[in-house]
N, C-alpha and C positions, 0 to 999 in steps of 0.2 A: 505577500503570499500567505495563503492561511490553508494549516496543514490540519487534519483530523487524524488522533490516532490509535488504536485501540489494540488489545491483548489479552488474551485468556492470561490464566496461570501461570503456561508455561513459556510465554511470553514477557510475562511481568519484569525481570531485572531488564534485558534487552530493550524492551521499552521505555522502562524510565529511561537508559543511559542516552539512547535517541533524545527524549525531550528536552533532555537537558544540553543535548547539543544544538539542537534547533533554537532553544532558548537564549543560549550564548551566543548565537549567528543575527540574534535579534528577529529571527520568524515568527510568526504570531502560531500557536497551535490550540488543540483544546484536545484532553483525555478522555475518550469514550469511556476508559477500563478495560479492564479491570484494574481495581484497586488493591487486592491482596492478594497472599500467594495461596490460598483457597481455591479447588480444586473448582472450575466453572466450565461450562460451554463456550467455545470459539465462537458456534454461528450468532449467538447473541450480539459478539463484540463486534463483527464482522458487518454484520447488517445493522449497526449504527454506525457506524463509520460509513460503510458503499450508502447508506440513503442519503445523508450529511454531502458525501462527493456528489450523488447523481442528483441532488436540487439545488447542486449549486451552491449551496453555502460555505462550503468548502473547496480549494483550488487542487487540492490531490488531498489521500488518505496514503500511511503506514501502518499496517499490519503487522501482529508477530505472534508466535505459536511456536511449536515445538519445532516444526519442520517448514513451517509457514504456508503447508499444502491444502491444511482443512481450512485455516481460516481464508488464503484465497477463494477454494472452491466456494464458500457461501456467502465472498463479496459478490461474486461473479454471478449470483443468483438474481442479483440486485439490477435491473434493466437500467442502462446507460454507465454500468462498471465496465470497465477493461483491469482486470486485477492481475497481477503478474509475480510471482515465485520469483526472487531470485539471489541467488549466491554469490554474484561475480559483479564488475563493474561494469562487462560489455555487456549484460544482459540488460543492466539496470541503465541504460542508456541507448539502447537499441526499441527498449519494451516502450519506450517515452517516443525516439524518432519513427519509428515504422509501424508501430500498432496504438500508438496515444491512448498506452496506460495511464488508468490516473486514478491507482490505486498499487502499493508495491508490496507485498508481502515477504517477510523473513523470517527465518528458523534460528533461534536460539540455540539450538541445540546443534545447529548446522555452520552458522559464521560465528565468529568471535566478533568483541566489542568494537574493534579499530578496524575490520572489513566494514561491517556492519554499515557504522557511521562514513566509511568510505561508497558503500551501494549507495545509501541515502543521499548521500550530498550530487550522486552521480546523478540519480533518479531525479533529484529536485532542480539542475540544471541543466536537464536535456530537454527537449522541444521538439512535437513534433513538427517532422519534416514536409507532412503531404506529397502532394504531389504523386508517383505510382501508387503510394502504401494509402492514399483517401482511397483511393476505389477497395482496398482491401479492408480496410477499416469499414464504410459504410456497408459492404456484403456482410461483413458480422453484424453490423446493426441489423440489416436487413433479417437474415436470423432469427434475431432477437424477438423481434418483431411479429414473428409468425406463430 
Protein backbone atom coordinates (compact mmCIF):
# COMPACT_ATOMS: atom_id res chain seq x y z
CA UNK A 1 0.00 0.00 0.00
CA UNK A 2 1.38 3.37 -0.73
CA UNK A 3 -0.08 6.33 0.99
CA UNK A 4 0.43 10.25 0.02
CA UNK A 5 0.22 12.79 2.46
CA UNK A 6 0.15 16.33 2.89
CA UNK A 7 -0.53 19.38 5.37
CA UNK A 8 -0.66 23.07 5.60
CA UNK A 9 0.85 24.53 8.83
CA UNK A 10 -1.64 23.93 10.87
CA UNK A 11 -1.56 20.39 10.07
CA UNK A 12 2.12 20.12 10.27
CA UNK A 13 2.82 18.17 13.95
CA UNK A 14 -0.50 15.75 13.33
CA UNK A 15 1.03 14.99 10.19
CA UNK A 16 4.27 14.07 11.10
CA UNK A 17 2.94 11.87 14.01
CA UNK A 18 0.86 10.01 11.20
CA UNK A 19 4.04 9.28 9.24
CA UNK A 20 5.70 8.04 11.54
CA UNK A 21 3.13 5.80 12.33
CA UNK A 22 2.63 4.42 8.84
CA UNK A 23 6.19 4.16 8.95
CA UNK A 24 6.47 1.86 11.83
CA UNK A 25 3.54 -0.41 10.38
CA UNK A 26 6.08 -0.63 7.50
CA UNK A 27 3.63 1.27 4.66
CA UNK A 28 5.41 2.85 2.16
CA UNK A 29 4.31 6.91 2.09
CA UNK A 30 5.67 9.99 0.49
CA UNK A 31 5.24 13.91 2.12
CA UNK A 32 3.70 16.28 -0.21
CA UNK A 33 4.20 19.08 2.76
CA UNK A 34 4.43 21.05 4.05
CA UNK A 35 7.65 21.11 5.70
CA UNK A 36 7.59 23.91 8.25
CA UNK A 37 5.35 25.43 10.60
CA UNK A 38 5.30 28.65 8.31
CA UNK A 39 2.00 30.02 7.72
CA UNK A 40 1.12 28.28 3.83
CA UNK A 41 -2.13 27.55 1.70
CA UNK A 42 -3.95 24.27 2.23
CA UNK A 43 -5.27 24.12 -1.42
CA UNK A 44 -1.56 23.77 -2.69
CA UNK A 45 -1.04 20.66 -0.29
CA UNK A 46 -4.29 19.25 -1.11
CA UNK A 47 -4.16 19.21 -4.78
CA UNK A 48 -0.79 17.47 -4.67
CA UNK A 49 -1.89 14.89 -2.74
CA UNK A 50 -5.78 14.45 -4.61
CA UNK A 51 -3.66 14.53 -8.18
CA UNK A 52 -0.77 11.81 -6.85
CA UNK A 53 -4.35 9.64 -5.52
CA UNK A 54 -6.40 10.40 -8.90
CA UNK A 55 -3.52 8.98 -11.44
CA UNK A 56 -3.03 6.47 -9.62
CA UNK A 57 0.35 6.59 -8.24
CA UNK A 58 -0.86 6.60 -5.03
CA UNK A 59 -3.38 3.89 -3.35
CA UNK A 60 -5.17 6.53 -0.82
CA UNK A 61 -4.08 10.14 0.35
CA UNK A 62 -4.21 11.74 4.29
CA UNK A 63 -4.81 15.19 4.67
CA UNK A 64 -4.60 17.41 7.76
CA UNK A 65 -5.42 21.20 8.42
CA UNK A 66 -6.69 22.98 11.13
CA UNK A 67 -10.23 21.37 11.00
CA UNK A 68 -9.43 19.15 8.03
CA UNK A 69 -12.55 20.97 6.15
CA UNK A 70 -10.57 23.34 3.69
CA UNK A 71 -7.96 21.10 2.84
CA UNK A 72 -10.78 18.34 2.05
CA UNK A 73 -12.83 20.82 0.03
CA UNK A 74 -9.83 21.55 -2.53
CA UNK A 75 -8.98 17.68 -2.64
CA UNK A 76 -12.51 17.26 -3.79
CA UNK A 77 -11.78 19.76 -6.49
CA UNK A 78 -9.59 17.24 -7.99
CA UNK A 79 -11.84 14.92 -10.44
CA UNK A 80 -11.67 11.24 -9.33
CA UNK A 81 -11.18 12.34 -5.48
CA UNK A 82 -13.76 11.26 -2.94
CA UNK A 83 -12.16 13.19 0.17
CA UNK A 84 -13.84 12.74 3.40
CA UNK A 85 -13.51 14.98 6.89
CA UNK A 86 -13.47 12.83 9.66
CA UNK A 87 -13.37 12.67 13.36
CA UNK A 88 -14.56 9.24 14.57
CA UNK A 89 -13.75 5.68 13.51
CA UNK A 90 -17.17 4.91 12.05
CA UNK A 91 -16.96 7.69 9.83
CA UNK A 92 -13.53 6.73 8.76
CA UNK A 93 -14.74 3.37 7.78
CA UNK A 94 -18.00 3.94 6.50
CA UNK A 95 -16.48 6.90 4.10
CA UNK A 96 -14.06 3.73 2.64
CA UNK A 97 -17.30 0.89 2.61
CA UNK A 98 -20.15 3.10 1.08
CA UNK A 99 -18.60 6.00 -0.78
CA UNK A 100 -14.85 4.67 -1.69
CA UNK A 101 -13.05 7.60 -0.29
CA UNK A 102 -9.79 7.49 -1.02
CA UNK A 103 -8.63 10.38 0.35
CA UNK A 104 -9.20 11.18 4.36
CA UNK A 105 -8.85 14.35 5.82
CA UNK A 106 -8.20 15.41 9.68
CA UNK A 107 -8.32 18.43 11.91
CA UNK A 108 -5.57 18.92 14.22
CA UNK A 109 -7.17 21.07 16.08
CA UNK A 110 -10.18 18.70 16.16
CA UNK A 111 -8.72 15.06 17.15
CA UNK A 112 -5.92 14.40 19.39
CA UNK A 113 -2.80 12.23 18.39
CA UNK A 114 -4.05 8.56 19.63
CA UNK A 115 -7.78 9.15 17.87
CA UNK A 116 -6.12 10.44 14.96
CA UNK A 117 -3.84 7.35 14.38
CA UNK A 118 -6.91 5.32 15.39
CA UNK A 119 -9.17 7.13 12.22
CA UNK A 120 -6.18 6.31 9.99
CA UNK A 121 -5.56 2.99 10.61
CA UNK A 122 -9.50 2.56 10.34
CA UNK A 123 -9.49 4.39 7.11
CA UNK A 124 -6.53 2.28 5.60
CA UNK A 125 -8.39 -1.13 6.48
CA UNK A 126 -11.65 -0.57 5.29
CA UNK A 127 -12.82 -1.58 1.68
CA UNK A 128 -15.03 -0.66 -0.30
CA UNK A 129 -18.10 -2.79 -0.10
CA UNK A 130 -19.94 -2.08 -3.65
CA UNK A 131 -22.65 -3.46 -4.31
CA UNK A 132 -26.04 -0.74 -3.53
CA UNK A 133 -23.41 2.03 -2.59
CA UNK A 134 -21.66 1.47 -6.70
CA UNK A 135 -24.72 2.88 -8.12
CA UNK A 136 -24.28 5.72 -5.57
CA UNK A 137 -20.74 6.24 -5.95
CA UNK A 138 -20.82 6.24 -10.00
CA UNK A 139 -24.01 9.04 -9.80
CA UNK A 140 -21.18 11.25 -8.14
CA UNK A 141 -18.96 10.40 -10.79
CA UNK A 142 -21.47 10.93 -13.08
CA UNK A 143 -21.49 14.62 -11.63
CA UNK A 144 -18.42 15.01 -11.83
CA UNK A 145 -18.31 14.64 -15.12
CA UNK A 146 -20.72 17.28 -16.30
Amino acid sequence: MKIALGSDHAGLSLKIIIMKHLEEKGIEIKDFGTYTSDSCDYPDYAYKVAKEVAEKNFDLGVLVCGTGIGISIAANKVKGIRAAVCSDTFSAHACREHNNANIIALGERIVGPGLALDIVDTFLNASFEGGRHEKRVNKIMEIESK
